[in-house]
C-alpha positions as CSV (number, residue, x, y, z in Angstrom):
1,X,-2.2,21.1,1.0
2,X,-3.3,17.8,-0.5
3,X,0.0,17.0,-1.7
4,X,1.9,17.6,1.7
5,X,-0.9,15.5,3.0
6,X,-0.4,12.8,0.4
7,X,3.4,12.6,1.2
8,X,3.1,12.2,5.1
9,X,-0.3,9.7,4.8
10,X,2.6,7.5,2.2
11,X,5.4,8.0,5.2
12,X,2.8,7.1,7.7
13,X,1.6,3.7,6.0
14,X,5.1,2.5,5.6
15,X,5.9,3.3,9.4
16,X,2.6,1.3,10.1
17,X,3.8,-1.3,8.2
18,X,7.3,-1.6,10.1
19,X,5.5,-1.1,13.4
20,X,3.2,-4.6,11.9
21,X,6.2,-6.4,11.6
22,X,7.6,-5.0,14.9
23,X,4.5,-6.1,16.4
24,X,5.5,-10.4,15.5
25,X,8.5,-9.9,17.3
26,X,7.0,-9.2,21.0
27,X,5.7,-11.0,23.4
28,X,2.3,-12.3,22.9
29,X,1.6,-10.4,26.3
30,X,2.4,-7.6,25.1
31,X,0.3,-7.9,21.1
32,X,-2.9,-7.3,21.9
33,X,-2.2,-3.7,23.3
34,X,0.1,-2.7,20.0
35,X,-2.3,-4.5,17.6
36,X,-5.2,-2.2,18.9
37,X,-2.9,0.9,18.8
38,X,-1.7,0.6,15.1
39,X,-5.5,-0.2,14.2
40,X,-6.8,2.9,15.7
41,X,-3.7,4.7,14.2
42,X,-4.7,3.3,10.6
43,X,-8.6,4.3,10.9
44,X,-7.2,7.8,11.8
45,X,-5.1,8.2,8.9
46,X,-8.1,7.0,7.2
47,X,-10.5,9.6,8.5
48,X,-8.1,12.6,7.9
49,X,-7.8,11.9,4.9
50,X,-11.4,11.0,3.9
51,X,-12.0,14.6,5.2
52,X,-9.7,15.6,2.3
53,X,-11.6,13.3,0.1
54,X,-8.8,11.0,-0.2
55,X,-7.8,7.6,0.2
56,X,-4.8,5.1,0.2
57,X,-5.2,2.3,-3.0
58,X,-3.1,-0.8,-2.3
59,X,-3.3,-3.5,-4.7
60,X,-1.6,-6.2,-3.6
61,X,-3.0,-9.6,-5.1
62,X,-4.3,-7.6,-8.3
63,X,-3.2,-8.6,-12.0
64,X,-0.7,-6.4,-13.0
65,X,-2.2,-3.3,-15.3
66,X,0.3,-0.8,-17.1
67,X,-2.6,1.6,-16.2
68,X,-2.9,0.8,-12.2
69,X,-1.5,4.3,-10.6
70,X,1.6,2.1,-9.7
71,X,5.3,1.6,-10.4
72,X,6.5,-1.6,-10.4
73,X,10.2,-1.5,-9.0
74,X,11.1,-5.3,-10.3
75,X,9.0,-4.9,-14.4
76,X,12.7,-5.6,-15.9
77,X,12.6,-9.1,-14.4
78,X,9.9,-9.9,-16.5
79,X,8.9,-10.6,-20.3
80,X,6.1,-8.8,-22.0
81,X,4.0,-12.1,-22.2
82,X,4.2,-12.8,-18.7
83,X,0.7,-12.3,-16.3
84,X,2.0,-10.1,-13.3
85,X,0.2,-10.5,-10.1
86,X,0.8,-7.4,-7.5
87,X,3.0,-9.3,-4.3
88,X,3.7,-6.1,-2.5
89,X,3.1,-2.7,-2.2
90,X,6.0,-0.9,-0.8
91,X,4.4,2.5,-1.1
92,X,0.3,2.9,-1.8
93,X,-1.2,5.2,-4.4
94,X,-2.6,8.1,-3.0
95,X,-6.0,9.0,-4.5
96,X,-8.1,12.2,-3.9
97,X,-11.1,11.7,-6.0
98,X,-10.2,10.6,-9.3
99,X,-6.5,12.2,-9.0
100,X,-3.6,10.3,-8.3
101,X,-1.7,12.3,-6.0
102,X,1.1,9.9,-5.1
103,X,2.0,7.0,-7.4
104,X,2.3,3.7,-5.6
105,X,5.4,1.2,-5.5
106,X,5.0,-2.0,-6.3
107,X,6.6,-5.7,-6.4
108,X,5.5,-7.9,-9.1
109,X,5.7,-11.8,-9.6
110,X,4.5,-14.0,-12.0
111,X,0.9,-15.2,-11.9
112,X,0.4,-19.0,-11.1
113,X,-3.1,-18.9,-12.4
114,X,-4.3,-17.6,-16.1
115,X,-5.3,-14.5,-16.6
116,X,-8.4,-12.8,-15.3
């Protein structure tokens, strides 16, 4: 079942992260009640699958790794000597202990700073 699991807590994030954006586009009335409902619906997801003994890995910010459990969609963009930060994740890495279970998605842009 972990796999079935892995695929709907990937759909779920990204749905999450719509409903976020949806969220900016209310009235400020009306936030406080949605911000509190997509945070209680993002510690559930967390629970269920900590009960699995997994977890969502998001690594937005990081420096780039060719071994993060990640495919960046945009890598072509780049040259080899460039230092690739993470911008975005468009779809986490699923983990259930040591296992990647889902590879992530993954923007990249260059690094303003030098490498870490």
């Amino acid at each position: 079942m972990s796999k079935p699991l892995a695929d709907l807590a990937v759909e779920f994030w990204k749905l999450l992260h719509n409903y976020d954006r949806f969220i900016a586009t209310v009235p400020d009335i009306a936030k406080p009640r949605l911000i509190a409902q997509a945070r209680f619906s993002q510690t559930r997801l967390a629970s269920i699958l900590q009960s699995e003994n997994m977890r969502i890995a998001v690594y937005d910010g990081h420096l780039y790794e060719p071994n993060l459990p990640v495919v960046a969609i945009n890598d072509d963009d780049f040259s080899d000597s460039d230092v690739l930060v993470i911008s975005q994740t468009i779809e986490p890495t699923i983990l259930k202990d040591l296992d990647v279970l889902s590879v992530g998605k993954v923007y990249l842009e260059k690094s303003n700073g030098p490498r870490g």
